[in-house]
C-alpha positions as CSV (number, residue, x, y, z in Angstrom):
1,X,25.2,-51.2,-82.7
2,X,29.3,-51.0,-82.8
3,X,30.7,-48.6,-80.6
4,X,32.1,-45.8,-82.4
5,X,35.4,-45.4,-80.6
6,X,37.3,-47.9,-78.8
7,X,39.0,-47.3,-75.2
8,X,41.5,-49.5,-73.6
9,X,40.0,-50.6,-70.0
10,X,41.5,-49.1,-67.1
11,X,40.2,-51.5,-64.4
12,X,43.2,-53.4,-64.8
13,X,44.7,-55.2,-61.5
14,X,45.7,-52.9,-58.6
15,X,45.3,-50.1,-60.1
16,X,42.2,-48.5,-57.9
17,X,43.7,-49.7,-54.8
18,X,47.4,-48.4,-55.3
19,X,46.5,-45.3,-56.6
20,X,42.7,-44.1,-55.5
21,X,42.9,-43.2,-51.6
22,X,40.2,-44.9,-49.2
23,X,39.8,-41.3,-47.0
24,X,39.7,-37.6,-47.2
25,X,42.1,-36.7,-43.7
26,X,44.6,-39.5,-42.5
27,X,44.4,-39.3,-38.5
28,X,46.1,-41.3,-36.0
29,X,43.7,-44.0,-34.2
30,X,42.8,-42.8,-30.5
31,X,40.9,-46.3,-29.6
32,X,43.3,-47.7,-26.6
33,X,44.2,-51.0,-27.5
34,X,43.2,-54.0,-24.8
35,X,46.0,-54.0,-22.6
36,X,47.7,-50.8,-22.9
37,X,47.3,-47.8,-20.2
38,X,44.3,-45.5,-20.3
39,X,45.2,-41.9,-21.2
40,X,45.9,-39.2,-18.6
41,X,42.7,-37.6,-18.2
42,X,42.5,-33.7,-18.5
43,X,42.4,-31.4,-15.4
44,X,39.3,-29.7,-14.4
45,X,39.2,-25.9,-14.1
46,X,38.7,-25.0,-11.0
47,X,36.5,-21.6,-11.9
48,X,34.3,-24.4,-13.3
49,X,34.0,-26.5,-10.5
50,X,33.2,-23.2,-8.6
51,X,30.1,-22.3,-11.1
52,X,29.0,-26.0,-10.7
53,X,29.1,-25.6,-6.8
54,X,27.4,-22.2,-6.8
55,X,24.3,-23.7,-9.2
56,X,24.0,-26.7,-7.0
57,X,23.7,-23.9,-3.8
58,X,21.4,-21.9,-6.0
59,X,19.3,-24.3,-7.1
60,X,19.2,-26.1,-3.3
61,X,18.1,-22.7,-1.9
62,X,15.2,-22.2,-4.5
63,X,13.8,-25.5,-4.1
64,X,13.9,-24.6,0.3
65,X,11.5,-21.1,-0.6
66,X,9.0,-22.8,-2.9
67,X,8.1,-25.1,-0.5
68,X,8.2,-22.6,2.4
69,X,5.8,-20.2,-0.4
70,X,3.8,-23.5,-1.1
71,X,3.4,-24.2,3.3
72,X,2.1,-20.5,3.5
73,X,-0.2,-20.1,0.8
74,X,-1.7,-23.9,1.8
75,X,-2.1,-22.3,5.6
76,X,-3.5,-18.8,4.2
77,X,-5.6,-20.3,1.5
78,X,-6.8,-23.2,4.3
79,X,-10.4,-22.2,5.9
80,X,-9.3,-23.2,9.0
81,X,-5.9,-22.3,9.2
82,X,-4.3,-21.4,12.5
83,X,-3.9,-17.7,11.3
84,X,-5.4,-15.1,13.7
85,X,-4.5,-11.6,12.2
86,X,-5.8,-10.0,15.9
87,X,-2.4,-11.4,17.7
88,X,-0.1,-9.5,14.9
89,X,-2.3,-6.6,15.5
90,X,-1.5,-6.5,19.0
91,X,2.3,-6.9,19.0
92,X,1.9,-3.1,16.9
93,X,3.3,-0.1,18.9
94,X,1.1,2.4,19.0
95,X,1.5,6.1,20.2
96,X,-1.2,7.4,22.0
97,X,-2.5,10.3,19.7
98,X,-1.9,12.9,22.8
99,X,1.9,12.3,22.9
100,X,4.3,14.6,21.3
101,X,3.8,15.9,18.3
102,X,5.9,14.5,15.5
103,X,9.1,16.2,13.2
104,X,6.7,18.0,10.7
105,X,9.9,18.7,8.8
106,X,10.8,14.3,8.2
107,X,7.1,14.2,7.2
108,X,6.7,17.1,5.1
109,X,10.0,18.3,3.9
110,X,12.1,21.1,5.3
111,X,11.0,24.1,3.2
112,X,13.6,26.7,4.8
113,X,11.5,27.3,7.8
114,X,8.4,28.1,6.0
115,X,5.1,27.8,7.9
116,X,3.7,24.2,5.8
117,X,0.2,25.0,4.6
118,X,-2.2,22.2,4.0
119,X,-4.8,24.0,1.5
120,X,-8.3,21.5,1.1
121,X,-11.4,22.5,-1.4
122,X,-14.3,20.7,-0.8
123,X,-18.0,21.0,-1.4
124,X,-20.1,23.0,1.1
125,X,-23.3,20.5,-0.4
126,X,-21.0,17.5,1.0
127,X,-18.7,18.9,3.8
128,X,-15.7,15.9,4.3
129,X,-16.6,15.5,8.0
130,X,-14.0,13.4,8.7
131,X,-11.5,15.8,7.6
132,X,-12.7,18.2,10.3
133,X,-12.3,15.8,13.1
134,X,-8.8,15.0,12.3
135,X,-8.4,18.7,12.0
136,X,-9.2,19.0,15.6
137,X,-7.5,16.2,16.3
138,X,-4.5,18.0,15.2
139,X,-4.9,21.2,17.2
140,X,-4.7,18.9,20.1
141,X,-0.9,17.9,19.1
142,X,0.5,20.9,17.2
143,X,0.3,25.2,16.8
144,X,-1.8,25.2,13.7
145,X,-3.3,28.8,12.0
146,X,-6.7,27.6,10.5
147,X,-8.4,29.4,8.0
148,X,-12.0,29.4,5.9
149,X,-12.7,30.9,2.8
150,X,-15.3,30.5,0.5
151,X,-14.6,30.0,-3.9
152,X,-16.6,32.6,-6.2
153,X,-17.7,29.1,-7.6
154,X,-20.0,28.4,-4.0
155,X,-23.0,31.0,-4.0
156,X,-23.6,31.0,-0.6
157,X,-22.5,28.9,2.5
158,X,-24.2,28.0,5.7
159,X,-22.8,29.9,8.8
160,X,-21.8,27.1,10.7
161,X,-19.3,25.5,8.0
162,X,-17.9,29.1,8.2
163,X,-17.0,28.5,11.6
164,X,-16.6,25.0,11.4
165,X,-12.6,25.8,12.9
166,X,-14.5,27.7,15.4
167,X,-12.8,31.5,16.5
168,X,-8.9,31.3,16.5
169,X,-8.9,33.6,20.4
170,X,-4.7,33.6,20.1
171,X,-3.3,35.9,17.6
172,X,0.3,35.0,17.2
173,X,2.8,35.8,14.4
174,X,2.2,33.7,11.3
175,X,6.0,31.8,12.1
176,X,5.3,30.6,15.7
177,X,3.0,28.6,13.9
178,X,3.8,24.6,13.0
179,X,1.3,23.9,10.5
180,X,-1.3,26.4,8.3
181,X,-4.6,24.7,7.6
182,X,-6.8,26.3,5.1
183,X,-10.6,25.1,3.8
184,X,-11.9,26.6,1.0
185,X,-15.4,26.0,0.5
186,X,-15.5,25.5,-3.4
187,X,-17.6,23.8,-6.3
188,X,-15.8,20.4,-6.8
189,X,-16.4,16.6,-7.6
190,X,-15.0,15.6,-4.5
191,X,-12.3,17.0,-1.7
192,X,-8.8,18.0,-2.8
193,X,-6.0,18.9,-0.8
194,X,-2.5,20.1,-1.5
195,X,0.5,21.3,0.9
196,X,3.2,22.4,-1.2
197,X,1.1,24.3,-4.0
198,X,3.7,25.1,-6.4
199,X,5.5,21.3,-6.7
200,X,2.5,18.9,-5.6
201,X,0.0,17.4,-7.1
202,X,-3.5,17.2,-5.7
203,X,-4.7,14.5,-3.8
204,X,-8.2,13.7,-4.3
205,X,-11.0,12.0,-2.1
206,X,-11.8,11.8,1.2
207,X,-10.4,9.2,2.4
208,X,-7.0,9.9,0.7
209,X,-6.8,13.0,2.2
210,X,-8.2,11.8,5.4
211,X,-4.9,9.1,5.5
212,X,-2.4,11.4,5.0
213,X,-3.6,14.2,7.6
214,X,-3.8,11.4,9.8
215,X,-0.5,10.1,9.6
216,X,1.0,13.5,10.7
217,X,0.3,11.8,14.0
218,X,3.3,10.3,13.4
219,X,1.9,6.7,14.5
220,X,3.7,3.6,13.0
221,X,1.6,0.1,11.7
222,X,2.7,-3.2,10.8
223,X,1.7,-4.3,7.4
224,X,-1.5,-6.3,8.5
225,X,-2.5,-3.5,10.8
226,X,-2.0,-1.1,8.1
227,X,-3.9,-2.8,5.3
228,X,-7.0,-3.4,7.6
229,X,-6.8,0.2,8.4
230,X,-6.7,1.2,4.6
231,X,-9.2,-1.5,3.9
232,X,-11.9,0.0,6.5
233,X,-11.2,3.5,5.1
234,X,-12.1,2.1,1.7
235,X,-14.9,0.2,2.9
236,X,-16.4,3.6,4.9
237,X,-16.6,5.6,1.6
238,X,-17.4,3.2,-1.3
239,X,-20.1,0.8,0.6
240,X,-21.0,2.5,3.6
241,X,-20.7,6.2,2.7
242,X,-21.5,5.4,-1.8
243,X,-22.9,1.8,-1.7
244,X,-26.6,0.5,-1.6
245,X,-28.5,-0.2,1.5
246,X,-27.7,-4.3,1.0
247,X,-24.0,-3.0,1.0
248,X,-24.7,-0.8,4.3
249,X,-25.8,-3.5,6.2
250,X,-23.4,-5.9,5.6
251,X,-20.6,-3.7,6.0
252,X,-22.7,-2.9,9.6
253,X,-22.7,-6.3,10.1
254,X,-18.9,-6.7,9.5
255,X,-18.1,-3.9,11.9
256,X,-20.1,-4.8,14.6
257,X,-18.6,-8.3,14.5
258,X,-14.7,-6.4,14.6
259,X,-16.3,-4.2,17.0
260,X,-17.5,-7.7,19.3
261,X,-13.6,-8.4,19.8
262,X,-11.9,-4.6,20.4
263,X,-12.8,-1.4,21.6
264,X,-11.8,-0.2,18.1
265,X,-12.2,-1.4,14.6
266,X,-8.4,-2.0,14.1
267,X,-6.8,-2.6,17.3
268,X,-6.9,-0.9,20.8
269,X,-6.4,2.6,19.6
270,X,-7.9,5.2,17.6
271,X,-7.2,4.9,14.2
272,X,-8.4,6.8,10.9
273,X,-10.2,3.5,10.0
274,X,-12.4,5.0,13.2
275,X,-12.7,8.5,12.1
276,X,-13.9,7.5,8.6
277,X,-16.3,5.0,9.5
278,X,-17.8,7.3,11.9
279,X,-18.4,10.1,9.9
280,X,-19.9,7.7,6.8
281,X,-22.4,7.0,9.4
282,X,-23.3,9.9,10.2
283,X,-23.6,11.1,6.8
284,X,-25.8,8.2,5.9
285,X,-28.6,8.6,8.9
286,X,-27.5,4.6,9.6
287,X,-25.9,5.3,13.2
288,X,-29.4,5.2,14.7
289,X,-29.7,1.6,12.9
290,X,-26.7,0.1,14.1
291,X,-25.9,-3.0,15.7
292,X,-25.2,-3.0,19.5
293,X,-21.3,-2.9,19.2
294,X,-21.2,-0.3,16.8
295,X,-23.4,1.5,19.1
296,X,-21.2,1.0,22.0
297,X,-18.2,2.2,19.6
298,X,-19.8,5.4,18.8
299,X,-20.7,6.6,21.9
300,X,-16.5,6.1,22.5
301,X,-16.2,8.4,19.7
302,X,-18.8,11.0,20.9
303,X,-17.4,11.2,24.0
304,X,-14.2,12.9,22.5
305,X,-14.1,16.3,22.0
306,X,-13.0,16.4,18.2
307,X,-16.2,14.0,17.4
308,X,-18.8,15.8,19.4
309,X,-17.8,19.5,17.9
310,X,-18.3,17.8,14.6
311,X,-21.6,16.8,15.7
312,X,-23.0,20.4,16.4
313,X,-22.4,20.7,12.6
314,X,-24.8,18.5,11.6
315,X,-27.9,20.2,13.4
């Protein structure tokens, strides 16, 4: 078919190349030629080379405590390891609990001089035994009023948990007093016990209660000495005190093998851990089972005077 209109070609000679260009930004060409000098290189800032420095450092020092971390947990996690928790136990400073009595005021907050009143409820059908002997315990180290009352919620009582604090003989003025401790014999789940009543919360159980009375002793623990002391207490009242008799004996079995290497479950001093346990046993009707050592151990107990006034309390 003819074309319908004709065009004169424009692909003559030249004319692309002189008038078309070959890029979009002219630049000046940076490649060094062979032969010629090599550009001055730029200087480093030194705030850089400072940030470099201090990652290298960082990342040095992180790679030193992984492998220390990865050495210990090898040695804890290692059957055999060369770890024997009974030497860090004895390097602990213990205060004999007959030496002065600690600043009630660091432990419990200075309340303007106020007598500090440490109020408990617990169950007359399940009296906290263990919070009786520290009680005594106390008496031994501080001026404490005692007191027992018994809840509308509690028909009736049996005489001697009304006299469990036995007959106060010294009337003194309620401010020549260090501590006020007050039991009231009342219908709940489980001991409670508060000493600031207005701002504190209540803290519940046993052995919670049973802790914090006891560290009014002012005694101080290491970490491993501390968390086999809280692990006995725990121990004492869930398995020996709440547990089954397979639980009983093997926590028997654990204690009389703890017992086999110190006078004392944790260390070579009375400790709550002791106090607890014995008064879970007691509870139970177990002591009379026990193994040899734990025998041994609580006959020590018996034979002081806080322990053996408990014991009129159970006949």
């Amino acid at each position: 078919m003819p074309a319908m209109y004709k065009v004169r070609p424009l692909h003559g000679a030249g004319v692309l190349a002189e008038h078309l260009p070959t890029c979009m930004y002219p630049l000046p060409n940076l490649h060094r030629a062979p032969g010629t000098a090599a550009p001055p290189q730029e200087e480093v800032d030194p705030s850089l080379q400072a940030l470099e420095s201090r990652q290298e450092e960082i990342l040095k020092r992180l790679y030193e405590l992984k492998s220390a971390v990865d050495g210990l947990s090898k040695m804890i996690q290692t059957p055999d390891a060369d770890f024997d928790v009974t030497n860090i136990i004895q390097t602990d400073e213990f205060s004999p609990l007959t030496a002065n009595g600690a600043d009630l005021d660091l432990m419990l907050g200075k309340d303007y001089g106020a007598l500090k009143d440490v109020v408990i409820n617990a169950n007359p059908s399940l009296p906290p035994l263990s919070l009786l002997v520290i009680h005594s315990l106390l008496c031994e180290r501080y001026k404490i009023l005692s007191a027992v009352h018994t809840h509308s919620s509690v028909k009736s009582v049996p005489e001697n948990l009304l006299k469990c604090f036995g007959e106060q003989t010294k009337k003194q003025p309620r401010h020549e007093y260090q501590l006020g401790f007050t039991l009231i014999w009342k219908d709940v789940p489980k001991p409670q016990m508060k000493f600031s009543i207005q701002t504190m919360c209540p803290i519940e159980g046993e052995g919670n209660i049973a802790r914090f009375l006891f560290s009014l002793f002012g005694q101080k623990y290491n970490a491993v000495t501390s968390t086999l002391i809280d692990s006995w207490v725990d121990t004492a009242i869930f398995q020996l005190k709440e547990g089954s008799s397979k639980e009983r004996g093997a926590v028997l079995r654990s204690m009389n093998a703890a017992l086999g290497k110190s006078s004392w479950l944790v260390g070579n001093e009375l400790t709550v851990a002791d106090v607890v346990a014995w008064c879970a046993l007691q509870q139970t009707g177990t002591a009379n089972t026990a193994p040899a050592n734990v025998q041994k151990w609580m006959k020590s107990c018996e034979n002081l005077a806080p322990f053996s006034s408990v014991m009129k309390l159970l006949k």
